[in-house]
C-alpha positions, 0 to 999 in steps of 0.5 A, spaced: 500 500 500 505 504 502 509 503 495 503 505 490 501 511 494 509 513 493 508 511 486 502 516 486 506 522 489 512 520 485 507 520 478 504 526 481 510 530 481 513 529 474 506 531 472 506 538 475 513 538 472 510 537 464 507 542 459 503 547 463 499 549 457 497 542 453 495 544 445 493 537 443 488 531 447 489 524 444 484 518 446 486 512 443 482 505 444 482 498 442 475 494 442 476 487 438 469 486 435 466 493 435 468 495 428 463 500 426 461 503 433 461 510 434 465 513 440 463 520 443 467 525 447 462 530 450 460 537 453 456 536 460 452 543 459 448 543 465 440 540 465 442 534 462 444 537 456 450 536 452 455 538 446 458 533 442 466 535 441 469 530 437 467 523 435 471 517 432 468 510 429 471 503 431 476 501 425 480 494 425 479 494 432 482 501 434 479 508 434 482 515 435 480 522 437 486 527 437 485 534 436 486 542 440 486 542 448 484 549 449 484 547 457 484 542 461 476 539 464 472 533 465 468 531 459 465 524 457 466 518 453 460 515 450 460 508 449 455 504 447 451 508 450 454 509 456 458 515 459 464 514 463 467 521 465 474 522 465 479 528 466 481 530 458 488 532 459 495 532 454 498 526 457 494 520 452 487 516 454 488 510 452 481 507 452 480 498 452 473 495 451 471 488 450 463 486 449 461 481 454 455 476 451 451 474 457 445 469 458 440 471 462 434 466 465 430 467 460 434 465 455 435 472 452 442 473 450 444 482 453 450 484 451 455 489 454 461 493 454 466 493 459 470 499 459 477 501 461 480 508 462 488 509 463 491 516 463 495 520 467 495 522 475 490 526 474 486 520 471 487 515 477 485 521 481 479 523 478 477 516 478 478 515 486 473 519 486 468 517 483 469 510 485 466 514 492 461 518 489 458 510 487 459 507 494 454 513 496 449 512 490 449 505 492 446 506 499 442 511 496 439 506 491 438 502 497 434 507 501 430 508 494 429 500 494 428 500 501 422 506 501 418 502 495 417 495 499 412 493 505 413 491 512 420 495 513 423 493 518 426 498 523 432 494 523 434 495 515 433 502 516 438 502 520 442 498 517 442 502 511 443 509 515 449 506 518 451 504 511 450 512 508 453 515 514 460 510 513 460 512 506 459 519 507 465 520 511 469 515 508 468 520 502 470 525 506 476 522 508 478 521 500 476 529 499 480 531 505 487 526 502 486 528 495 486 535 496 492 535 502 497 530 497 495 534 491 495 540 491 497 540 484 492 538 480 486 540 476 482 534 478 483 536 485 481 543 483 474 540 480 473 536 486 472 541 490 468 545 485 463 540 483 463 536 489 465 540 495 463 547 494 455 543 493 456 540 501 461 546 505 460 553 506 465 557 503 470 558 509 471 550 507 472 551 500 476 558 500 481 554 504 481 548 499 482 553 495 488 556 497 492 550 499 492 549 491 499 551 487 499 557 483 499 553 477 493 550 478 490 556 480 491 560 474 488 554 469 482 554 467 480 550 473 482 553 478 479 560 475 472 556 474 473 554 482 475 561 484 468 564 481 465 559 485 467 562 491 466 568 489 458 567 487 459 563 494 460 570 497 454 573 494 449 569 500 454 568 505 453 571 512 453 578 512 453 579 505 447 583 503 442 578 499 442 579 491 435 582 489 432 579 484 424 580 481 419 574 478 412 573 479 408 571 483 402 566 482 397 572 480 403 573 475 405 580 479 413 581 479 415 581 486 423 583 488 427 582 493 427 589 495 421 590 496 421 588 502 427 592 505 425 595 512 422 588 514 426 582 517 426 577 511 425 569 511 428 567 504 426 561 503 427 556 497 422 550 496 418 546 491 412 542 491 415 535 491 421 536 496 419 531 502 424 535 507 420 542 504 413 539 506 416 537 513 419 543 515 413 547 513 409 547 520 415 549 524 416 555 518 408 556 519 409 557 526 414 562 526 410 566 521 405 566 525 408 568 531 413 574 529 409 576 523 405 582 526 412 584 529 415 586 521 417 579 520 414 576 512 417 570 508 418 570 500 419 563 497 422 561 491 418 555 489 423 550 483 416 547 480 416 546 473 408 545 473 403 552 475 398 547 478 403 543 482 405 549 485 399 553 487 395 547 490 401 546 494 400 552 497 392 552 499 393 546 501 398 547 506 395 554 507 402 558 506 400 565 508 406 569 506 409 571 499 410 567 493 414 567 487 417 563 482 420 562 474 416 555 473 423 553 471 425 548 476 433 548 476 433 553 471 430 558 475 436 564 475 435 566 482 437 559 484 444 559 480 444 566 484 444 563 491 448 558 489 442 553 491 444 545 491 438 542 495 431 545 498 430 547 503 435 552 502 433 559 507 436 565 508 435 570 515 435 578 512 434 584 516 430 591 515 437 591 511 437 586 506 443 582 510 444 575 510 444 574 518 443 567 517 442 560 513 439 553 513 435 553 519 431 549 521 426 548 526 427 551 534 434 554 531 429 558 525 425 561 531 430 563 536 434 565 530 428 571 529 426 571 537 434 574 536 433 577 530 427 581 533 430 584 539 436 588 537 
């Protein structure tokens, strides 16, 4: 174990020291039996949409991409339908796949193809990752099957609790590794935007930041993660919250700033969100206790479906200010306070300051019990 973490830090090292503006990626594969397959290296544009960068076709068993490196990013190779993510880089991808033919009990023949990726360090450290993120999609995947069936017993629950807390922090400890023994690469730099900037608040991912080299961040990367932390700032306790004007159910445009001079709930939300629903006794008793004080409450619902969205709200009786764009994840203000989940809730005062975030329950109301008496 010890001999292939050094192996690890001794590639890392001779890595840092290449080219540090690479012009050319190269993606050769090998795949006996899959001529005339086409391969597909893609662009994640957000909301599951994608641009194709570049393509090859299986000939005499090889296929081969290779063209100009503006900057070092993850992209996807698409295989058969299946998308691998990978660190596209200068060093050369070598890409080996193999149809695996197999009966199943009905006797119908499924075909697959099993896929391997090798490249550089930055590959391996991509790859460490993304094997942790599985590990929790599994558990995660437990809990979906878990919550489908009947006569669940209280001993599985707890099981598969047990199980995501482990996962989470083992993930945590890969994060923590990863970001300490190699502060020079770009895949560390996208770890810490993709993955760490979504859980952690910004003191976190400012000081992960800064622990990078120089090197990484001036690259595309590393700048990407700097504008991160940047946005991040914008919400960030103490900051004052940024306005923002969408239509309300009666389709009357509402901004933030209408409400200076009043103590603020911000509160993010939507319809289908289960920890929304739950935590909305706790807000309704909060409102009803402050409001007649100054205290009011605007929330951005993400539903997509107008119905969905109102019904919500007379069902539930929410008496307070409502808003939304009818966008879902779409919505400009969610990208605005670098929203990742709901519930998401931002304490303002008569200022437009954020004086607190994600809080929930007896925290809310003392929070704004506070808030109230200064």
């Amino acid at each position: 174990m010890k001999k292939a973490i050094y192996s690890l830090v001794s590639a890392c090292v001779l890595f840092a020291c290449a080219k540090e503006r690479p012009t050319t990626y190269t993606i050769n594969g090998v795949w006996e039996g899959g001529d005339g397959e086409v391969i597909y290296l893609k662009k994640d544009l957000g909301n599951k949409e994608y641009e194709i960068l570049d393509s090859a076709v299986v000939e005499n068993g090889v296929f081969k991409m290779q063209k100009e490196l503006p900057a070092v990013d993850e992209r996807i190779l698409q295989i058969k339908g299946v998308s691998h993510m990978i660190i596209l880089d200068s060093v050369p991808i070598q890409v080996n796949c193999e149809t695996v033919r197999q009966t199943t009990v009905r006797g119908k023949e499924l075909e697959t193809v099993q896929t391997e990726i090798t490249g550089s360090i930055e590959q391996d450290i991509f790859k460490t990752m993304l094997e942790a993120q599985r590990n929790e999609m599994l558990v995660m995947l437990g809990f979906s099957l878990m919550s489908r069936g009947e006569n669940q017993s209280a001993g599985m629950q707890d099981t598969l609790i047990h199980m995501y807390t482990t996962v989470k922090e083992q993930t945590a400890r890969t994060i923590d590794s990863l970001v300490t023994n190699y502060p020079d690469s770009y895949a560390v730099a996208l770890i810490i935007n993709n993955i760490v900037a979504k859980q952690q608040d910004v003191v976190t991912v400012e000081r992960m930041y800064e622990s990078l080299t120089p090197r990484i961040k001036s690259a595309y990367l590393g700048q990407r993660l700097k504008n991160t932390i940047d946005e991040m700032k914008r919400t960030f306790v103490g900051s004052i919250a940024p306005d923002f004007t969408l239509p309300t159910p009666t389709g009357e445009e509402v901004s933030l700033s209408d409400y200076r001079g009043k103590y603020l709930l911000l509160d993010f939300w939507a319809s289908w969100c289960g920890p929304c629903l739950r935590e909305i006794p706790n807000v309704k008793r909060v409102y009803e206790r402050f409001h007649n004080q100054g205290f009011e409450i605007l929330s951005v619902s993400l539903d997509e479906k107008k119905e969905n969205w109102t019904s919500a709200i007379e069902k539930n009786q929410l008496n307070w200010g409502h808003v939304s764009s009818l966008k879902g994840w779409k919505c400009p203000v969610v990208e605005l306070y670098h929203i990742s989940g709901v519930p998401a809730m931002f304490l303002l005062d008569k200022e437009g300051k954020i004086v607190a975030t994600d809080l929930r329950g007896e925290e809310l109301e003392e929070q704004v019990a506070n808030l109230l008496r200064e």
